[in-house]
Every structure is written in structure tokens, then in C-alpha cells.
C-alpha positions in Angstrom: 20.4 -19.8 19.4 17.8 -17.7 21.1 14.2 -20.6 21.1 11.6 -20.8 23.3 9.3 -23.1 24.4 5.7 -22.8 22.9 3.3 -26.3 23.4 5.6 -28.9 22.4 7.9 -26.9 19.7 10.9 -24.8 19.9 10.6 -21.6 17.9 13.7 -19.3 17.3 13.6 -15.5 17.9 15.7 -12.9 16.9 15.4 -9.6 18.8 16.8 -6.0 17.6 17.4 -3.3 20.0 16.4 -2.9 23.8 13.0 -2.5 25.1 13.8 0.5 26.8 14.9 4.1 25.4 17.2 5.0 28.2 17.2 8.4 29.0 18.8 11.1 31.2 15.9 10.8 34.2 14.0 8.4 33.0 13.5 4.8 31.3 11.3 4.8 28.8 9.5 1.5 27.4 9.6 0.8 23.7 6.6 -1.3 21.6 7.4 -4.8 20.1 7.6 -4.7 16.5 7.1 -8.4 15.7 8.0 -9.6 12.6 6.0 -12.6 10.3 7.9 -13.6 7.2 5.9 -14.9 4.3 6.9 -18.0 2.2 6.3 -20.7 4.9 9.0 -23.4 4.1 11.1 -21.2 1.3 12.3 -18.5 3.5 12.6 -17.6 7.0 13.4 -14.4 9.3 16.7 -13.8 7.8 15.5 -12.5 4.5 13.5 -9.4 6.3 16.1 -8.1 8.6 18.1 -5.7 6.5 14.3 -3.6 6.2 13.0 -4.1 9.5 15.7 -3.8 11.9 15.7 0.0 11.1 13.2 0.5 13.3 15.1 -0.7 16.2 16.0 2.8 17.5 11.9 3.3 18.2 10.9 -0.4 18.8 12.0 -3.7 20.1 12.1 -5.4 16.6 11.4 -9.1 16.9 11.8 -11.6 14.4 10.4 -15.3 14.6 10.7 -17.9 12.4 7.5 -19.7 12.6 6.6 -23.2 13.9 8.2 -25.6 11.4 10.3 -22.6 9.5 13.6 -21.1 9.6 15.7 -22.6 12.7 12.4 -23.3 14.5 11.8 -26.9 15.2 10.4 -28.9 12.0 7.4 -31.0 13.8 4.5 -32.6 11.2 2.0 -31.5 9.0 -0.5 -31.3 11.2 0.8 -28.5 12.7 1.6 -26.3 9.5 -1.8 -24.3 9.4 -2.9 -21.1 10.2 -4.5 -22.3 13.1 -1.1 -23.1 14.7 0.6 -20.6 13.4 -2.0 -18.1 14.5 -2.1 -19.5 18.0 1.6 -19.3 18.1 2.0 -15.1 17.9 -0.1 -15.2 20.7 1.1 -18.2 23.0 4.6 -16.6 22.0 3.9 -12.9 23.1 2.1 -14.2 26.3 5.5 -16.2 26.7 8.3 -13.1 26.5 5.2 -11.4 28.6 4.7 -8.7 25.3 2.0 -6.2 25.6 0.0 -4.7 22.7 2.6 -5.5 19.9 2.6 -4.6 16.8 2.5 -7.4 14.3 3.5 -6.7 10.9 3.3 -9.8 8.1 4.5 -9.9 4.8 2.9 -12.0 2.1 1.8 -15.0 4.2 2.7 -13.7 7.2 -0.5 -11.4 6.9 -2.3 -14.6 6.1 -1.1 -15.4 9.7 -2.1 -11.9 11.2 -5.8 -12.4 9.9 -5.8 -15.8 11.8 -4.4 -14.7 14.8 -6.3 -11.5 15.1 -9.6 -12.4 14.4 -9.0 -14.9 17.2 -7.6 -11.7 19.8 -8.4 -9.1 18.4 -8.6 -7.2 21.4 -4.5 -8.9 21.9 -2.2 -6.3 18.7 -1.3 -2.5 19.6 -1.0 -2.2 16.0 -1.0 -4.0 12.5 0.7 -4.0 9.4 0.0 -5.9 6.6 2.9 -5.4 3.7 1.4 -6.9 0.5 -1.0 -9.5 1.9 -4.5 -10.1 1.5 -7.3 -12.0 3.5 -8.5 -14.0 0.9 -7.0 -15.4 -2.5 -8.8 -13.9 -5.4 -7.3 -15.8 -8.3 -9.1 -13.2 -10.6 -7.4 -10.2 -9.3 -3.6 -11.7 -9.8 -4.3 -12.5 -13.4 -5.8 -9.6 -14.2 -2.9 -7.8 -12.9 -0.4 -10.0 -15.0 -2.1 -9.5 -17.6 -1.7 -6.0 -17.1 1.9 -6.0 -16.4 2.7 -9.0 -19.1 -0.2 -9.7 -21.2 -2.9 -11.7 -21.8 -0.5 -14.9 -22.1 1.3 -14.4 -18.9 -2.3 -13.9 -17.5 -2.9 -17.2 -18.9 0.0 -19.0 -18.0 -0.3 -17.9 -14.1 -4.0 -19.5 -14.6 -3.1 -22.8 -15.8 -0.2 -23.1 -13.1 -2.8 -22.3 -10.3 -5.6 -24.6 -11.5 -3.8 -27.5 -13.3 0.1 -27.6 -12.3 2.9 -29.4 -13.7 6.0 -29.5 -14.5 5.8 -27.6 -17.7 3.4 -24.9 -16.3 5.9 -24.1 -13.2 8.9 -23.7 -16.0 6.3 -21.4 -17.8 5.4 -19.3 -14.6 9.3 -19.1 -13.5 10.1 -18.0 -16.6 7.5 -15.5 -17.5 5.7 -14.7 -13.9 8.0 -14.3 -11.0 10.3 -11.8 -13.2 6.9 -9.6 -12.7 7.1 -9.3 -8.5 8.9 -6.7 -8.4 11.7 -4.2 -10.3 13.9 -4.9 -7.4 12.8 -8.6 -5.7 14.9 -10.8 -3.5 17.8 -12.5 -5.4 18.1 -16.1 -5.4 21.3 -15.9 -3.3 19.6 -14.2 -0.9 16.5 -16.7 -0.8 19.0 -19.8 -1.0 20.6 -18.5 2.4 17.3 -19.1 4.2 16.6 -22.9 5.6 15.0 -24.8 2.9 11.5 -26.7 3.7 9.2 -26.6 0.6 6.8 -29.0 1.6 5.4 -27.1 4.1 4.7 -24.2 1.6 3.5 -27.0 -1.1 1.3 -28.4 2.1 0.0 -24.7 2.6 -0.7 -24.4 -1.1 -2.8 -27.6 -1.0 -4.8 -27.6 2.2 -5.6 -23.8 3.0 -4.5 -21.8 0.4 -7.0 -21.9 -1.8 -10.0 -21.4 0.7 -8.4 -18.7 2.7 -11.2 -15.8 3.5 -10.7 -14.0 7.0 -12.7 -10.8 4.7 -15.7 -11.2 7.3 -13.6 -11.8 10.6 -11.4 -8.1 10.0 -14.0 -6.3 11.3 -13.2 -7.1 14.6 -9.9 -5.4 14.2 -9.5 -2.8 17.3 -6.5 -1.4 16.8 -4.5 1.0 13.9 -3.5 -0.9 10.8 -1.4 0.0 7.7 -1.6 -1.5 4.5 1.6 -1.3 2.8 0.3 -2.1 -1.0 2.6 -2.8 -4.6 1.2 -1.0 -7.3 2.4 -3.3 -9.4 2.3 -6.5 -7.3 0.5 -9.5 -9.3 1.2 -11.5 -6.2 -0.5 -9.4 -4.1 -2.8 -6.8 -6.1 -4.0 -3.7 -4.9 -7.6 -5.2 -5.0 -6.9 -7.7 -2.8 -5.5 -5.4 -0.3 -8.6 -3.1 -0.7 -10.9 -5.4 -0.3 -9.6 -6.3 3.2 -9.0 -2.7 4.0 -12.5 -1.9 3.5 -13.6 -4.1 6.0 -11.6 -2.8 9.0 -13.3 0.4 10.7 -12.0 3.2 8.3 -10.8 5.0 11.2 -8.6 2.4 11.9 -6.6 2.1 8.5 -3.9 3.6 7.1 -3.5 2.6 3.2 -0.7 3.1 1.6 0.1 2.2 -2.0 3.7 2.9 -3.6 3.6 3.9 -7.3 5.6 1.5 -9.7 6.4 -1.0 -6.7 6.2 -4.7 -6.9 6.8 -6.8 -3.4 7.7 -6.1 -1.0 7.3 -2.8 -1.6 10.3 -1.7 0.6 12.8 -3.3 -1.8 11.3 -1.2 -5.1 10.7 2.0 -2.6 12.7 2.0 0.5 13.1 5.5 1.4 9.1 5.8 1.1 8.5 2.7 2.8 10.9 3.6 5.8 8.9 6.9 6.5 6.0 5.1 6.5 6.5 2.0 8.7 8.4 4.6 10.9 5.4 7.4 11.4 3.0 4.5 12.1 5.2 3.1 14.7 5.8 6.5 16.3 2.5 7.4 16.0 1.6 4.5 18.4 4.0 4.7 20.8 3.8 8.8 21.5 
């Protein structure tokens, strides 16, 4: 398997396509499209590849599974934070010697973006976040459950936020996650990915909650798309527009798919392709 060395830990890449268009007189280089599932600890790279890898005939598409995810090495807690994880898309691209990539997250991974570009943000060629936000508003998803399900699937995602148990997780299973999306990943195809949900239930517990990068995207230099679900409770359109609105609105591409759930490429994928693929040529012409 294809890992490489960054600090102490072993991260595993998967790479799609060559990073050179080969032509009749010429070589022409290709951007890095560089991948950041979501779900730290429930899924890992293998669940985004079948969307992603499209792009391989206009990008080098890399996938990682991030430090302690996927086939990547485990390590402790200490080292499941956005910090690391952050630190890592850098330390990794400066490692395979990438140049200006374009760093697209989904779900969490956009939790990781924020991190890791506020920190370079001179470093991405290009951005996409793919229902994400920058900051948890625990207001927003209810309200858009409640919209989708009613008031008491509005209430039952509150109590399983604020005062979990066993009970309240059947009730949000049951009544919430049939929300995501009109087409969302099957449990077969989640069950296929390596299996670590402490780090997500570490995640939940120690930044989750106080995420809020809203002040840091300013300092976004580069073209970002917002890929945004309609009807995402998980990830609301507020959410994403209150992040948008704080990159330079010459910078941002938002995009929100009518009657789509997340990701947004399962419930619209011909849409979704056309868009992820114009941004990406847009950048590299």
C-alpha cells in the first residue's frame, strides 16, 4: 500500500491519473485535486472515489485517508484534532513536492480545510468545500429538520446533540439520518470503510462543538466553490452561507443543488460533475 512518512505517522494515499497530459509536442502538467473525506473514524477515502476520480482526465486526483483514519496509521488521541490534521495536508503536499492544490473536503474534511488554510493560506490553488461549514450552528440544523421532518424530528436531533443517550441515538437513527439525503451512502458501502469510531466520538467531544474558523476565511487567497444541499440538515445552506460570505466575493463560487441532501453529488451527479469539472478547468487553463 502506497504511505508516506509524515512526523512520526504513516498516512496512505491513493492517486488517480498521471500528473501530466501528454500530448503530441508537449507535456503538459496537470493540478492536484486532493481529496478530504469527512466522518473521521466512520469512513475513509474509499467511500469518495467512485465521484471524484472522474476528474482524473483534468487532475491528478489524490485521496488520503487522514492521520489515524482509513489505512493510515492509528496513533493516540492526542493527535486526532484539527490541528494535526490540518498540519498534515500541508506537511503531506510539501512531502509528494505538490504545488498550489486544490483541496476539496466533504463534511469534516472542510472542517479540516478551514484549519489548514487559515494556517497557509497563501499554500491551496483552489478550494472546495462540499457541504461543510466553519462553524457548528446547532440552530440552523434543527431548523432545517424541522423543515424537512417536523418540529419533533427538530426536537429529537436537539436532545441527541445536547443530552445523548442511548435512547436519543435510536431516536435520531430512526427519524434523522433518513433525512441526509434522497440518495445517501448505504450501510454496505459505509461498513466497507475501516472502522474507528472513537476518533469521531473524540472529535464530537473535544472540538466539535467549539469549531468557528468564520473570522480566519478571510484570509482565503485563492478561488473556492461551495458545493451546498438544499435540503442538507447536516450541513444547511446557512451554515455554508455564512462562511461564504466571509471569503472575498470575488473569490467564491456558490453553488446550491435544488432538492439535494449530502453529498450533494449522490442526489445530483450530473450537476455536480459539471460543476466540480468547470472549476477545476477554470484553474488550470
Amino acid at each position: 500500500m502506497p504511505k508516506i512518512k509524515i512526523g512520526d505517522a504513516h498516512l496512505f494515499f491513493d492517486i488517480y491519473g498521471s500528473n501530466l497530459k501528454i500530448e503530441q509536442q508537449q507535456c503538459q502538467e496537470k493540478p492536484s485535486l486532493l481529496i478530504l473525506h469527512g466522518a473521521h473514524g466512520i469512513v475513509d477515502h474509499s467511500l469518495y472515489v467512485a465521484f471524484w476520480s472522474q476528474f482524473a482526465d483534468i487532475a491528478q486526483v489524490i485521496f488520503l485517508d487522514q492521520r489515524g483514519c482509513g489505512r493510515s496509521d492509528y496513533r493516540s488521541a492526542n493527535e486526532w484534532s484539527l490541528q494535526q490534521w490540518g498540519q498534515d495536508v500541508y506537511d503531506f503536499c510539501d512531502a509528494l513536492s505538490i504545488d498550489k492544490p486544490i483541496v476539496a473536503g466533504v463534511s469534516m474534511g472542510g472542517h479540516v480545510i478551514c484549519e489548514y488554510a487559515s494556517r497557509y493560506p497563501q499554500h491551496p490553488g483552489g478550494i472546495i468545500f462540499c457541504n461543510t461549514e466553519a462553524k457548528l450552528d446547532v440552530d440552523a440544523i434543527a431548523d432545517k429538520y424541522g423543515e424537512l421532518g417536523g418540529a419533533e424530528v427538530a426536537a429529537i436531533y436537539r436532545q441527541n446533540f445536547f443530552s445523548p443517550t442511548a435512547e436519543t441515538a435510536r431516536q435520531y437513527k430512526a427519524h434523522c439520518v433518513p433525512l441526509f439525503a434522497k440518495n445517501a451512502y448505504t450501510q454496505e458501502q459505509i461498513n466497507r470503510c475501516v472502522q474507528r469510531p472513537e476518533i469521531l466520538a473524540h472529535y464530537n467531544q473535544h472540538e466539535l462543538q467549539t469549531m468557528n474558523y468564520l473570522d480566519k476565511l478571510a484570509t482565503i487567497a485563492c478561488p473556492t466553490l461551495f458545493m451546498v444541499g438544499e435540503k442538507s440538515p447536516g450541513h444547511p445552506p446557512k451554515s455554508a452561507k455564512d462562511a461564504a460570505t466571509r471569503i472575498k466575493p470575488e473569490l467564491v463560487t456558490y453553488h446550491e443543488f435544488n432538492n439535494a441532501g449530502a453529498p450533494v453529488y449522490n442526489d445530483a451527479p450530473d450537476e455536480a460533475y459539471q460543476v466540480v469539472r468547470q472549476f477545476v478547468k477554470e484553474l488550470s487553463d
